[in-house]
VEXKESE-812500 format. One line per 5 residues: their letters; for each residue y negated, x negated, z negated of N, C-alpha, C. Coordinates in steps of 0.1 Angstrom, whole numbers, plus 2048, in hexadecimal, padded with zeros to 3 digits. Layout:
// VEXKESE-812500
A = Y:X:Z:Y:X:Z:Y:X:Z | ... .
This chain:
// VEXKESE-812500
XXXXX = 603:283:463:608:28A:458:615:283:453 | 617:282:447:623:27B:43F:629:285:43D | 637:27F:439:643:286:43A:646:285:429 | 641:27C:424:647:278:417:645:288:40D | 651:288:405:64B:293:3F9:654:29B:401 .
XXXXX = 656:2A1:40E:660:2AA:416:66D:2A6:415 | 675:2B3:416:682:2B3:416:685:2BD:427 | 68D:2AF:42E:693:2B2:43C:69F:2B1:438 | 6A9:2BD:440:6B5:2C2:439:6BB:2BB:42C | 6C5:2B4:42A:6CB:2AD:421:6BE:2A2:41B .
XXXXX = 6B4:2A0:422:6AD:292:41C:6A2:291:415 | 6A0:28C:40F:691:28F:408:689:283:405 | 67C:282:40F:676:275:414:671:271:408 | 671:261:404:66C:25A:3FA:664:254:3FE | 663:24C:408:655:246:409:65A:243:419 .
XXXXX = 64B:23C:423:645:235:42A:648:22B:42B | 657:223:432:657:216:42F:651:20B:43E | 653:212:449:64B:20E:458:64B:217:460 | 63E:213:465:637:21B:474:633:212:47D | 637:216:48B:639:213:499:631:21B:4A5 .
XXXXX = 632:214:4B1:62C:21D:4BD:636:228:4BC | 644:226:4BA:64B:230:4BD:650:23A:4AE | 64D:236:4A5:64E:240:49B:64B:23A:48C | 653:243:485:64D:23D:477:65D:241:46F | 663:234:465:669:235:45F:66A:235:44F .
XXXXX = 670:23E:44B:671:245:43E:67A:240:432 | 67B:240:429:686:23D:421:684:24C:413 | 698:250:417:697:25C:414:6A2:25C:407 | 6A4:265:3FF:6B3:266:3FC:6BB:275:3FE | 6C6:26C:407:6D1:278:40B:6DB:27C:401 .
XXXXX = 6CF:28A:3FB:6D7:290:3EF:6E4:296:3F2 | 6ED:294:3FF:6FA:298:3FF:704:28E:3F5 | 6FF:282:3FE:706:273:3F8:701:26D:3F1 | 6F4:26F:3EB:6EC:26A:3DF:6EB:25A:3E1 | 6EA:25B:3F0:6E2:24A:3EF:6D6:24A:3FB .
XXXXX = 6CE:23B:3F9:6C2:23A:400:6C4:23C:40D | 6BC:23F:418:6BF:23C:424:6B3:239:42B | 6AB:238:436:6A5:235:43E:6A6:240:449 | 698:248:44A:69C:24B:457:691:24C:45D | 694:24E:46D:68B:24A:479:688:252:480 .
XXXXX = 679:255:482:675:260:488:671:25F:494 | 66C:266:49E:664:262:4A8:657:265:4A8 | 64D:25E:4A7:639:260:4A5:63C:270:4AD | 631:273:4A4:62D:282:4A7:625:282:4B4 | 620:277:4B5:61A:277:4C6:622:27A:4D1 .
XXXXX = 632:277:4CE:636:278:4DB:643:280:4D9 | 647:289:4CD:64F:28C:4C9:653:29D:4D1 | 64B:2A2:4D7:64F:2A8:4E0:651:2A2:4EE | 653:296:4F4:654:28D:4FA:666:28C:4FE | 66D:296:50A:67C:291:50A:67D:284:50A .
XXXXX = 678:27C:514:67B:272:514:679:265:506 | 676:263:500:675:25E:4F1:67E:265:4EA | 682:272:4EB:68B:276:4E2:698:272:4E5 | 69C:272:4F6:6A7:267:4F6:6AA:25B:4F9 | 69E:254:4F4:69E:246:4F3:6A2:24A:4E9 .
XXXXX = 69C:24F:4DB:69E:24B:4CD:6AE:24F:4CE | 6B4:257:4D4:6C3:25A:4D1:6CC:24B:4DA | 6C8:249:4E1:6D0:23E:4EB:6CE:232:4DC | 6BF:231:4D9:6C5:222:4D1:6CD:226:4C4 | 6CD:234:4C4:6D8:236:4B5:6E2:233:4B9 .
XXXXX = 6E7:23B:4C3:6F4:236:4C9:6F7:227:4CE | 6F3:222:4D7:6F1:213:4D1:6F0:20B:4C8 | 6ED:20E:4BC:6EF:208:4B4:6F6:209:4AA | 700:217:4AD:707:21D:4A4:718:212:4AA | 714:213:4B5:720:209:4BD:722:1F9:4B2 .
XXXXX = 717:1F4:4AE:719:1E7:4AA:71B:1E5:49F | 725:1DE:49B:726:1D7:48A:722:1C8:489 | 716:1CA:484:713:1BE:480:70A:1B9:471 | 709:1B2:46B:701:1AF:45E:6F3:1AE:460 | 6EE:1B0:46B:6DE:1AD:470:6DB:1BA:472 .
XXXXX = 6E4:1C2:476:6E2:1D6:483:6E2:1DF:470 | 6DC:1E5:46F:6DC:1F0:465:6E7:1F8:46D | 6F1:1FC:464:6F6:208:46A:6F4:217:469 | 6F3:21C:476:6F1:230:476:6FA:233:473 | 6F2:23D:468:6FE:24D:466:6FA:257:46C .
XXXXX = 6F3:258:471:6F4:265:47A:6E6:268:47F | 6E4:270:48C:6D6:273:494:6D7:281:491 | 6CC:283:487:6CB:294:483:6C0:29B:489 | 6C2:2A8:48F:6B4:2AD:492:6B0:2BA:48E | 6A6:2C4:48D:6A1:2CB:486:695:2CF:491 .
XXXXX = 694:2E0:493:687:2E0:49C:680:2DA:49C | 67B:2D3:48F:668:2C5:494:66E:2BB:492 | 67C:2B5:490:67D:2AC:48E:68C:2A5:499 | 68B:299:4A2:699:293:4A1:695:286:49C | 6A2:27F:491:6A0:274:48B:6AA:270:489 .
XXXXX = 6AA:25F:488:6B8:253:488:6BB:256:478 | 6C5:259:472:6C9:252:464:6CD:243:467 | 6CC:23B:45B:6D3:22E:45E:6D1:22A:44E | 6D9:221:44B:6D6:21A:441:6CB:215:43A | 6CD:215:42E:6BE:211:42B:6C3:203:426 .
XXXXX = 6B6:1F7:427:6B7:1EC:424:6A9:1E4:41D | 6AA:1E9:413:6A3:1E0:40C:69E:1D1:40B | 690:1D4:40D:68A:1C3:412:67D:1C8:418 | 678:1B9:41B:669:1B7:421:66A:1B2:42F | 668:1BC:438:66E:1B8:444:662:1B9:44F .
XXXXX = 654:1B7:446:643:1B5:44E:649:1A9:459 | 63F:1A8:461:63B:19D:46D:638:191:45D | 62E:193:45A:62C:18D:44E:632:185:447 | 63F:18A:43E:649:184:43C:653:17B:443 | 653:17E:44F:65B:178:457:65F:169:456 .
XXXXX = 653:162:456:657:155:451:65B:151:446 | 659:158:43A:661:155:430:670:154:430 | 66F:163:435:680:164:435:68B:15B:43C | 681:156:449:685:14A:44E:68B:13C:448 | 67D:13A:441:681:12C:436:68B:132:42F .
XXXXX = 689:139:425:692:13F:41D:6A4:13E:421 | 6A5:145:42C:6B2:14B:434:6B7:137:437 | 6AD:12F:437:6B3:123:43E:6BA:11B:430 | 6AE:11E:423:6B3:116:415:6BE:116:40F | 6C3:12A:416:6CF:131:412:6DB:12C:41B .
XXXXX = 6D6:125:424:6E2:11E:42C:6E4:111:42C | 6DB:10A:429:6DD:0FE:425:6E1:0FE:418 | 6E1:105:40B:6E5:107:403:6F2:10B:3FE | 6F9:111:409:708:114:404:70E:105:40F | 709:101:41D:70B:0F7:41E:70E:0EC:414 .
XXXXX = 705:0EA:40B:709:0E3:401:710:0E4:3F8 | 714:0EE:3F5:71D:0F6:3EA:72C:0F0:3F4 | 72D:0F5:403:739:0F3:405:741:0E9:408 | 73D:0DB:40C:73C:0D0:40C:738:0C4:402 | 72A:0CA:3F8:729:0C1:3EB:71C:0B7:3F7 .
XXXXX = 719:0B6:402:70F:0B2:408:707:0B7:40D | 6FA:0B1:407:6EE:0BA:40F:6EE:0B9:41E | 6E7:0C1:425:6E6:0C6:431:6D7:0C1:439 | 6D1:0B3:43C:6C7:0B9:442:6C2:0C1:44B | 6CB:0C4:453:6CD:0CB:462:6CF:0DB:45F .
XXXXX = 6C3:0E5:461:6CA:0F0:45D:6D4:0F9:46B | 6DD:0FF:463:6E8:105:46A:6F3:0FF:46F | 6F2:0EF:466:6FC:0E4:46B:708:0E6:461 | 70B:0F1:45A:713:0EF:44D:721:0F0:456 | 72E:0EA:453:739:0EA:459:73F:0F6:450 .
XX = 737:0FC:447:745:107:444:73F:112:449 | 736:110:453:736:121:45B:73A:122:462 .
């Protein structure tokens, strides 16, 4: 059963962006703050399951610990009788197995390319740029 079309307290699911062994992730808008978010459920297979439910809280907290440009950041782990779920950021992109290699080449042109912007010489070597 999909979630989309529902409204869980503040949020109101817009679509199905990925599903997993361990759950299925949503992209919603949190009409408090009126922007997109992402949030994370746990599969209904195992959602009366304690143990899964505090996995899913340990990696929120875990991950709420790190600032980094790669980590989406959490806003908050909300729960609701049928539901506990991650908020986090939402981030726009194609982030399939699929894609993967694209983004790869891509992520390398984008660095050899400011490499050459910062220096004025191209780069054969990727990740060789001296202004990082």
């Amino acid at each position: 059963m999909t979630l989309v079309g529902s409204k869980i307290l503040h949020y109101r699911i817009l679509a199905e962006i990925g599903a997993g062994g361990m759950g299925v992730v949503y992209l919603a808008e949190d009409e408090k703050l009126h922007r997109q978010v992402a949030l994370k459920f746990v599969a209904k297979s195992i959602q009366t399951d304690r143990d899964a439910r505090d996995r899913l809280i340990r990696e929120a907290r875990a991950a709420s610990a790190l600032n980094h440009p790669n980590i989406v950041s959490i806003h908050a782990i909300e729960e609701t009788p049928e539901h506990v779920f991650i908020v986090m950021e939402y981030v726009q992109g194609d982030f399939s197995p699929a894609s993967a290699g694209t983004r790869r080449r891509s992520a390398m042109r984008t660095r050899r390319s400011r490499c050459c912007r910062s220096n004025g010489m191209p780069s054969p070597v990727p990740n060789s740029c001296p202004a990082r």
